[in-house]
Each structure stands twice: as structure tokens, then as C-alpha cells.
N, CA and C atoms as an extended XYZ file, in Angstrom:
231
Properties=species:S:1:pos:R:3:atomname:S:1:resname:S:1:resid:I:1 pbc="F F F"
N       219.725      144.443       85.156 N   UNK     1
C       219.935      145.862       85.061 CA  UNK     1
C       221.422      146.181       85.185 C   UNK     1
N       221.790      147.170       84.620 N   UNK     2
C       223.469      147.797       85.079 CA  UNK     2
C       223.265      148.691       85.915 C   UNK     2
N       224.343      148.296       86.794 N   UNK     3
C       224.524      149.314       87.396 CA  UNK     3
C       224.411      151.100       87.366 C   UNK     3
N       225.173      151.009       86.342 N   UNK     4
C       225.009      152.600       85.915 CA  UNK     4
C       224.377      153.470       85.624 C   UNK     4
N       222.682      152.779       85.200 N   UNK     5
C       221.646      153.108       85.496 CA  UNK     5
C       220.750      153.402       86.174 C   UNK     5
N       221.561      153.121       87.696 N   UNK     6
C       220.873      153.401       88.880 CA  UNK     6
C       221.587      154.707       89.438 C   UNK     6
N       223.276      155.171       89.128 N   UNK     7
C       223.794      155.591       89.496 CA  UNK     7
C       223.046      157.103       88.727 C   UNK     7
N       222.841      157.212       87.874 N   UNK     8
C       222.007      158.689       87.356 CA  UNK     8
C       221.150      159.322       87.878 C   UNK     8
N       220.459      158.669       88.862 N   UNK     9
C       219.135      158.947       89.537 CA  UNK     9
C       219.273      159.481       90.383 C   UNK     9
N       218.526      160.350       90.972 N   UNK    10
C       218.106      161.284       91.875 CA  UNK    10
C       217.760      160.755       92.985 C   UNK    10
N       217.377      159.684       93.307 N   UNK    11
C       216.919      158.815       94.078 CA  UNK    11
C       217.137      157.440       94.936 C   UNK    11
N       217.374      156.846       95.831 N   UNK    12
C       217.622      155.757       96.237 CA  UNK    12
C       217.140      154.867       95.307 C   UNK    12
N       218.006      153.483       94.699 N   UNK    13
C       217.214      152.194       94.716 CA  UNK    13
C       216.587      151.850       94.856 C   UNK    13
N       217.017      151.588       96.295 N   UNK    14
C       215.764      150.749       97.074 CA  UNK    14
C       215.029      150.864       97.585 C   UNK    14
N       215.520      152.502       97.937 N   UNK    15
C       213.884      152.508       99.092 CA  UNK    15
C       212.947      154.048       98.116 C   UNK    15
N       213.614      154.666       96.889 N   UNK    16
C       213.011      155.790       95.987 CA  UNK    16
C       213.172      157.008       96.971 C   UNK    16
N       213.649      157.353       98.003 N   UNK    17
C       213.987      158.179       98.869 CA  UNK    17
C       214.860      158.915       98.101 C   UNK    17
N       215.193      160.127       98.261 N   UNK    18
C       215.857      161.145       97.537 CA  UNK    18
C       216.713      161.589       99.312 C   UNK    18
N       217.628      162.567       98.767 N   UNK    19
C       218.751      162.924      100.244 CA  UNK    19
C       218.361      164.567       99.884 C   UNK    19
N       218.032      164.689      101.251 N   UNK    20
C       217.329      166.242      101.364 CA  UNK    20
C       218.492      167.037      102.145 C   UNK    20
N       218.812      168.052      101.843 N   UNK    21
C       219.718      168.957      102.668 CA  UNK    21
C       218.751      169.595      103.771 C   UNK    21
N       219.137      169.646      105.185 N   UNK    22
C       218.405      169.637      106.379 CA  UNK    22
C       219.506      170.459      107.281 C   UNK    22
N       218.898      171.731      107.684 N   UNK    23
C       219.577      172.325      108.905 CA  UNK    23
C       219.367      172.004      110.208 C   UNK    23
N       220.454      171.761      110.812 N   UNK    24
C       219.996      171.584      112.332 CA  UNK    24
C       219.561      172.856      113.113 C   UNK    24
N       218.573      171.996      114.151 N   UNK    25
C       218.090      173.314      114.865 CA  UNK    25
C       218.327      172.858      116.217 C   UNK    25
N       218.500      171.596      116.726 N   UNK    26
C       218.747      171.378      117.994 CA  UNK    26
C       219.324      169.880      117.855 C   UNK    26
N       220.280      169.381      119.000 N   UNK    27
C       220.925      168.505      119.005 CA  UNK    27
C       220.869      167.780      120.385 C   UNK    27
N       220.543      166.817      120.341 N   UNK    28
C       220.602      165.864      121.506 CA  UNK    28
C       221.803      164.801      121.153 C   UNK    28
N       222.719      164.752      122.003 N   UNK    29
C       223.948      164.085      121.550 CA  UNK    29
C       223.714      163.065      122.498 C   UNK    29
N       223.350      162.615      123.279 N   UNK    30
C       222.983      161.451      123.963 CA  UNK    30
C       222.069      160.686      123.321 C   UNK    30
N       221.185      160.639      122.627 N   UNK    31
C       220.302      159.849      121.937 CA  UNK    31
C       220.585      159.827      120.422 C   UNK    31
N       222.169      160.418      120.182 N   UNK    32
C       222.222      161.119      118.731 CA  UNK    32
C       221.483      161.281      117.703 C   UNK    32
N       220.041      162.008      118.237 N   UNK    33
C       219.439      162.258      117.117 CA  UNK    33
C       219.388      164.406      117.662 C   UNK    33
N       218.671      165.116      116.253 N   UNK    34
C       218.751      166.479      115.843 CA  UNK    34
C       216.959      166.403      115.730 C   UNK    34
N       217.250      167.698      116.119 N   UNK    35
C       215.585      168.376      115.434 CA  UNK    35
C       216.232      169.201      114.408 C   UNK    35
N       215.873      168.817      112.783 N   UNK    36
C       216.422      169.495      112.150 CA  UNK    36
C       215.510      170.353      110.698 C   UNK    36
N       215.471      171.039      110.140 N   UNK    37
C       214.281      171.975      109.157 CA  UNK    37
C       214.948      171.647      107.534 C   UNK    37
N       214.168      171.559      106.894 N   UNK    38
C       214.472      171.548      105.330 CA  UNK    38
C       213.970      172.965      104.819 C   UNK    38
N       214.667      173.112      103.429 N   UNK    39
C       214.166      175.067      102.604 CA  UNK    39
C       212.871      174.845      102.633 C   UNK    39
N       211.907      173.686      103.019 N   UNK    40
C       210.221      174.671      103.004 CA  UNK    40
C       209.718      174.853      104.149 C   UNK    40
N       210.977      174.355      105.082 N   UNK    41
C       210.460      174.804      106.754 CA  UNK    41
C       210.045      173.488      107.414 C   UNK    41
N       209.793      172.164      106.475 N   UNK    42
C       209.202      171.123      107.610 CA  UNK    42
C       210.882      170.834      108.180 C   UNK    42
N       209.900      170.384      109.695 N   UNK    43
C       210.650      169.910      110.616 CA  UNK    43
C       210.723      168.151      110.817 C   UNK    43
N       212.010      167.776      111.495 N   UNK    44
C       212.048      166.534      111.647 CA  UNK    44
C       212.884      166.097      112.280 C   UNK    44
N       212.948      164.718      113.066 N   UNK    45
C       214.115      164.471      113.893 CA  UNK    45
C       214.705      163.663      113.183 C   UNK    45
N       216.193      163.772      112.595 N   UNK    46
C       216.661      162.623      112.349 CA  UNK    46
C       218.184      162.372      113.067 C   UNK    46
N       218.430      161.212      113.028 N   UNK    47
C       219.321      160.173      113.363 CA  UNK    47
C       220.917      160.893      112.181 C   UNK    47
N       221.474      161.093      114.040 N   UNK    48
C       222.983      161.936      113.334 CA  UNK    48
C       224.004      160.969      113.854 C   UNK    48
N       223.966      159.786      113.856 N   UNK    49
C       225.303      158.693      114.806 CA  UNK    49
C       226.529      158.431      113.186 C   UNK    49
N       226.360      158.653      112.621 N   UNK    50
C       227.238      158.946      110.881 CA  UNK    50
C       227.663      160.126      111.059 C   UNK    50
N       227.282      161.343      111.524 N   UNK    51
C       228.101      162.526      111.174 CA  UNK    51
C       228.185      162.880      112.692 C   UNK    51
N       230.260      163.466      112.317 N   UNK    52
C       230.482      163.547      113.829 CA  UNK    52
C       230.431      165.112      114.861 C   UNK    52
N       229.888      165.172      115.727 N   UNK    53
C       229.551      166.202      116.427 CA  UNK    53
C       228.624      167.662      115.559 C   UNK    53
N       227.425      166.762      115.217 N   UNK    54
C       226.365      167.857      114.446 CA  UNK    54
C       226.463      168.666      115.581 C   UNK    54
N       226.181      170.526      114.882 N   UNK    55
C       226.031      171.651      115.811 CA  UNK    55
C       224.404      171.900      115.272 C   UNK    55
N       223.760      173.057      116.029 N   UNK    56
C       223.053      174.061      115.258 CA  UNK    56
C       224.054      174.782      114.430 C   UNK    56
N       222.771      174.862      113.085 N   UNK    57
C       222.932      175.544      111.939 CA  UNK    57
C       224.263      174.922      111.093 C   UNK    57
N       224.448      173.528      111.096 N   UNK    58
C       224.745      172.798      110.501 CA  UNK    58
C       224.155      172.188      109.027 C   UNK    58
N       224.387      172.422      107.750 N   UNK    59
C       223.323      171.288      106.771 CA  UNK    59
C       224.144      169.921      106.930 C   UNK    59
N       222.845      169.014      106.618 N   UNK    60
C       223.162      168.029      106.779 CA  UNK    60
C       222.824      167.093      105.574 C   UNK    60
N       223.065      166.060      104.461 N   UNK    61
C       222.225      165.676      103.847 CA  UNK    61
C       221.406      164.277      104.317 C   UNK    61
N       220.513      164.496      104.236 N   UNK    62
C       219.178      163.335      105.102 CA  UNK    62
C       218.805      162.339      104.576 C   UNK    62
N       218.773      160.990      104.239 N   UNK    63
C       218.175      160.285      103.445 CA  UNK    63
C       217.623      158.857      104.711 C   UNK    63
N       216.450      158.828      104.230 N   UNK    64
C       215.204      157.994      105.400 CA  UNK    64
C       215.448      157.969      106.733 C   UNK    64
N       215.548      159.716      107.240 N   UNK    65
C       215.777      160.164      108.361 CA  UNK    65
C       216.826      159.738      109.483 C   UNK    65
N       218.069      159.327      108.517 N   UNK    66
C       219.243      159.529      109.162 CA  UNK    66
C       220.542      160.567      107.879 C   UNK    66
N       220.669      160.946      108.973 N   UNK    67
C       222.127      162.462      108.144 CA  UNK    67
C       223.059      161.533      107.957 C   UNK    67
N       223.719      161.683      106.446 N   UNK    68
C       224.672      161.001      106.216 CA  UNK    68
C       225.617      161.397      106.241 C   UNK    68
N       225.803      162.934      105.582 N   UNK    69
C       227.085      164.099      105.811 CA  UNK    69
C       226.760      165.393      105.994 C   UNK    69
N       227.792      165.825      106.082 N   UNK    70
C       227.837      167.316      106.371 CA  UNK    70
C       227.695      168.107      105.451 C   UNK    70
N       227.448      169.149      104.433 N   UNK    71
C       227.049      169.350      103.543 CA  UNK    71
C       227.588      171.205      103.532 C   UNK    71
N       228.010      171.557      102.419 N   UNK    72
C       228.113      173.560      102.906 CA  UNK    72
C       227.134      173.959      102.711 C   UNK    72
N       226.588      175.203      103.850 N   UNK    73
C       225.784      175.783      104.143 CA  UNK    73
C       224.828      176.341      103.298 C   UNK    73
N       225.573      176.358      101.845 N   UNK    74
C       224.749      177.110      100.081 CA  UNK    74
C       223.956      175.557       99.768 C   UNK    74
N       224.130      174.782      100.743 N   UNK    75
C       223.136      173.352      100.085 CA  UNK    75
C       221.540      173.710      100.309 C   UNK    75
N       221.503      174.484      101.294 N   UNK    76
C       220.169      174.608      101.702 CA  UNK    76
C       219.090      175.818      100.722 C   UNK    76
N       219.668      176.403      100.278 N   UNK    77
C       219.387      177.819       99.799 CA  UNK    77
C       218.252      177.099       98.230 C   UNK    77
């Protein structure tokens, strides 16, 4: 396969996971993980030790429930 054919996709490789934009709603910085909501409202905890000092009402983009970056706030909408 080429590469560049993977790079078009919407989706992870390897694992078919897509990166969801996710607001934080609460932050535990000792265990660095977030309780954080996606635009249809589900909730979820994921793993924020990649992005530095998540707040509430932060987006985040999520991929297999760890935040990879920080994202502007029109990501979620």
C-alpha cells in the first residue's frame, strides 16, 4: 500500500478510530485523566497526560480515549 492512501482518511489505520472533538467538563490532574462530553452529549473519561494543563470547557481532540490536542472552541459546534 502507499502511504498516501492512508493519509486521506478520516480514520486511524490501525485501530479505524476516528479523533472526536470533546469538551472538558472536569479535570483530575493527579491521575491526568478529564470527564469530558462530545456535540451529542455522550460522556467519557479520557486520558489528558499529551495535552498540557486541560481546563473545563476546553475542546480537546480524542482518539481511543486519550486527548491528543487542544483544539478551538468552533471544533465542537
Amino acid at each position: 500500500m502507499i502511504a498516501d492512501e492512508h493519509c486521506a482518511s478520516d480514520h486511524c489505520i490501525t485501530c479505524a478510530d476516528e479523533g472526536i472533538p470533546m469538551r472538558v467538563l472536569l479535570v483530575d490532574s493527579d491521575r491526568e485523566l478529564a470527564l469530558c462530553v462530545d456535540a451529542a452529549g455522550a460522556r467519557s473519561s479520557v486520558e489528558v497526560a499529551l495535552v498540557a494543563h486541560p481546563s473545563p470547557g476546553d475542546v480537546l481532540l480524542v482518539h481511543a480515549g486519550t486527548a491528543l490536542t487542544r483544539l478551538d472552541a468552533e471544533a465542537l459546534t
